[in-house]
C-alpha positions as CSV (number, residue, x, y, z in Angstrom):
1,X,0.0,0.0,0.0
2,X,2.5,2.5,0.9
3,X,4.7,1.6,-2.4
4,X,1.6,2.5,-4.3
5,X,1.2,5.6,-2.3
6,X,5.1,6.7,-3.1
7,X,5.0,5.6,-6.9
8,X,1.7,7.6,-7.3
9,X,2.8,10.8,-5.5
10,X,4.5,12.4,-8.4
11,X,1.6,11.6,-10.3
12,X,-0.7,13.9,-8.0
13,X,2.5,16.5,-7.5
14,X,2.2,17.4,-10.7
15,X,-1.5,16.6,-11.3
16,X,-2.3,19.1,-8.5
17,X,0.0,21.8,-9.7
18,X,-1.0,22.0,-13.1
19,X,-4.8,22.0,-12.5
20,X,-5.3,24.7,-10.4
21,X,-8.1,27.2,-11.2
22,X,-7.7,30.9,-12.9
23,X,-9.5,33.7,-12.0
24,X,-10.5,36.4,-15.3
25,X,-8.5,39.1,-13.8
26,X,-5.5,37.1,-13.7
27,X,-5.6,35.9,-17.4
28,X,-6.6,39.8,-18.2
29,X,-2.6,41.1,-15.7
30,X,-0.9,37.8,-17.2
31,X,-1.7,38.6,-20.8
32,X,-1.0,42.9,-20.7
33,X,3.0,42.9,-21.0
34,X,5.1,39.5,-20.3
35,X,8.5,40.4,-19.5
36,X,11.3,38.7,-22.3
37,X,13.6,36.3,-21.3
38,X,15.1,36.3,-25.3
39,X,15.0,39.7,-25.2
40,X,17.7,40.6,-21.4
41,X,19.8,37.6,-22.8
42,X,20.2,39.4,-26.4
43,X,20.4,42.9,-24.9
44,X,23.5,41.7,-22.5
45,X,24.8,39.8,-25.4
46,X,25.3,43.2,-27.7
47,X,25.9,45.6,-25.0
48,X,26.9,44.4,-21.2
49,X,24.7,45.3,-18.7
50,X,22.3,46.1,-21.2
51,X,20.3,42.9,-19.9
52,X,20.3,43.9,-16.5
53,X,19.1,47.0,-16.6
54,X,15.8,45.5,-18.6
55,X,15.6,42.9,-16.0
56,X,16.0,46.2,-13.4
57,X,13.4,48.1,-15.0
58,X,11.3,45.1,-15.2
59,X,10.7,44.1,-11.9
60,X,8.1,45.4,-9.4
61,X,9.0,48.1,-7.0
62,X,9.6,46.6,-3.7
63,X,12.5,44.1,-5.6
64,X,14.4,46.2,-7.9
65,X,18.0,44.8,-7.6
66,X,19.7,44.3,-11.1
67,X,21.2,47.9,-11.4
68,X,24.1,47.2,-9.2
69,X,25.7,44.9,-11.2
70,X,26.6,46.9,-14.0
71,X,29.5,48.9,-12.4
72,X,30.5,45.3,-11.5
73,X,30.6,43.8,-14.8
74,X,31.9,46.6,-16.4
75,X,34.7,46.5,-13.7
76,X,35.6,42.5,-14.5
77,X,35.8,42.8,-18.5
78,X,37.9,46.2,-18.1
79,X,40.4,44.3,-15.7
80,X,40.3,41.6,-17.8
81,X,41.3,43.5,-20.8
82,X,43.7,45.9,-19.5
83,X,45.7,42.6,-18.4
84,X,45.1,41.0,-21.5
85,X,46.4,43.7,-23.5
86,X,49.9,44.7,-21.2
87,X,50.6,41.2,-21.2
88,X,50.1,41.1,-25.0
89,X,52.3,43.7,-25.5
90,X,54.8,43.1,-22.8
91,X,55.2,39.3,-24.9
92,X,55.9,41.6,-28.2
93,X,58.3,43.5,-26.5
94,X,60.2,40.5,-25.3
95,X,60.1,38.6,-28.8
96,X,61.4,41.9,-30.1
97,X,64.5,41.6,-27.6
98,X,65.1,38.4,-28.1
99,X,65.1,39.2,-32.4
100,X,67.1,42.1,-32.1
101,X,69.9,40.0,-29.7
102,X,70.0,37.5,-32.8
103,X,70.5,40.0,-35.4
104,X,73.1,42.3,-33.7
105,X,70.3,45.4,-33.3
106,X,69.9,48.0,-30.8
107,X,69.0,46.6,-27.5
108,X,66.8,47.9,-24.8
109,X,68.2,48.4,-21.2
110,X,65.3,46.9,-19.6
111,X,65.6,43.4,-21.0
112,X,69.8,43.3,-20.1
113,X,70.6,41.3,-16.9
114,X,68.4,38.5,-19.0
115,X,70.2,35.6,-20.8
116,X,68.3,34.7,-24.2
117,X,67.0,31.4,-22.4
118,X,65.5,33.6,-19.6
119,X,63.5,35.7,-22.6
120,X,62.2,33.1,-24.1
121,X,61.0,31.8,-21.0
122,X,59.5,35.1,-20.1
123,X,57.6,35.4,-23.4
124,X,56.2,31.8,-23.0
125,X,55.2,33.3,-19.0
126,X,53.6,36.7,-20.8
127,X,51.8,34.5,-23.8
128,X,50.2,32.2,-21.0
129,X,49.3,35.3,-18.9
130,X,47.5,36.3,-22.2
131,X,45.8,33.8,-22.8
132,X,44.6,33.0,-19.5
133,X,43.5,36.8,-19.2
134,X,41.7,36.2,-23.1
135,X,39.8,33.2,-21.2
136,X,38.6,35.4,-18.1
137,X,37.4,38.0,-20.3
138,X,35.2,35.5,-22.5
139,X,34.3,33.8,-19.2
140,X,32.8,36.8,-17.6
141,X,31.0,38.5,-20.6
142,X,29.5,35.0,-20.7
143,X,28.6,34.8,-17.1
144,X,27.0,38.4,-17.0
145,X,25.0,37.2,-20.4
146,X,23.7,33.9,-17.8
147,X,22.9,36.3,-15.3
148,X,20.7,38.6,-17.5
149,X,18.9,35.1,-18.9
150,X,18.5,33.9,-15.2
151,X,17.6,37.1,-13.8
152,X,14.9,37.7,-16.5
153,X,13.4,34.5,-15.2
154,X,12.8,35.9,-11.6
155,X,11.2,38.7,-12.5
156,X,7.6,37.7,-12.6
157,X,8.5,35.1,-9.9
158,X,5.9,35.5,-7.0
159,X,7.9,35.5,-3.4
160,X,4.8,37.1,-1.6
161,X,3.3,35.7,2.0
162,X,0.1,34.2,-0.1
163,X,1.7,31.1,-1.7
164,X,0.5,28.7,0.8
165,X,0.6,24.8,0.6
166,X,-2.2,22.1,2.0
167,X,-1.6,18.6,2.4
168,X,-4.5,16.5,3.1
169,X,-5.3,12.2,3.6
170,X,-7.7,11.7,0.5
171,X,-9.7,8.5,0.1
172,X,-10.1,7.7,-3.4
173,X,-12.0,4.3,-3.3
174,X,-12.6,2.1,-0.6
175,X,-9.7,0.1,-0.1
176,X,-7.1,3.2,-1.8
177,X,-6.1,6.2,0.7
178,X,-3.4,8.9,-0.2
179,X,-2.9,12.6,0.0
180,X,-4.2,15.6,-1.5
181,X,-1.7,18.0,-2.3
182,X,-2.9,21.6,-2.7
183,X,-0.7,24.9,-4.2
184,X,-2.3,27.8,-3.4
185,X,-0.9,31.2,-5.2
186,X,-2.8,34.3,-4.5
């Protein structure tokens, strides 16, 4: 009896969830402007932060939140690039060196107590640095491009007191008992 009871609970979970009544004026506030998902992930896609700031404007008054994460995003791909970009150039500089030490050319001061074995070791150090930095920066335009897709789901997500839930014994037949399981969203 009880394994029937545990195999069939799913069944009402979902049966119970998924026919639950709806009032006119809640087809009438449902249907007047549905908030985009497609549309925060494609605006953070093209622009970042673009995504939040729909999600921001979105939301009901009492749980505006998105806004503050611009400054942070903008603040991870602008770290992210300045190190990209002085390790990029820091590598040229070095393979430079290291070609003008080969040829007989003019050499620069800053590169002198190194042997040619230690620059090519440092350029290898600076190219990894690069591309660990080109990874970051692809890493966190795609997180804040999650985040405005995730976010845009929570916007119409209800976290009011009125969501309530009922569990009740229910006797089906005779000889089959189990329990009523009842969302209430208000």
């Amino acid at each position: 009896m009880i394994k029937i009871l545990l195999i069939c609970m799913p069944f009402f979970l979902w049966l119970s969830t998924h026919a639950q009544e709806m009032k006119p004026s809640d087809s009438i506030l449902d249907s007047t402007r549905k908030h985009s998902i497609k549309k925060a992930i494609i605006l953070s896609a093209c622009l970042p932060g673009a995504g939040q700031i729909y999600n921001h404007k979105a939301m009901p008054k009492g749980q505006k939140k998105a806004f503050w994460k611009v400054p942070l995003i903008y603040a991870s791909l602008g770290a992210t690039s300045y190190f990209l970009i002085q390790n990029q150039l820091t590598q040229s500089n070095i393979k430079e060196e290291y070609r003008n030490r080969l040829s007989g050319g003019v050499l620069d001061p800053a590169w002198e107590p190194y042997d040619n074995q230690a620059l090519v070791t440092l350029q290898r150090q600076y190219l990894d640095n690069r591309d660990l930095s080109m990874l970051l920066f692809f890493l966190m335009y795609g997180l804040q491009v999650a985040d405005a897709g995730i976010e845009a789901h929570f916007v119409s997500f209800d976290v009011s007191d009125d969501i309530s839930l009922r569990i009740k014994p229910k006797i089906f037949r005779q000889d089959a008992v189990g329990l009523s399981v009842q969302f209430k969203f208000h």
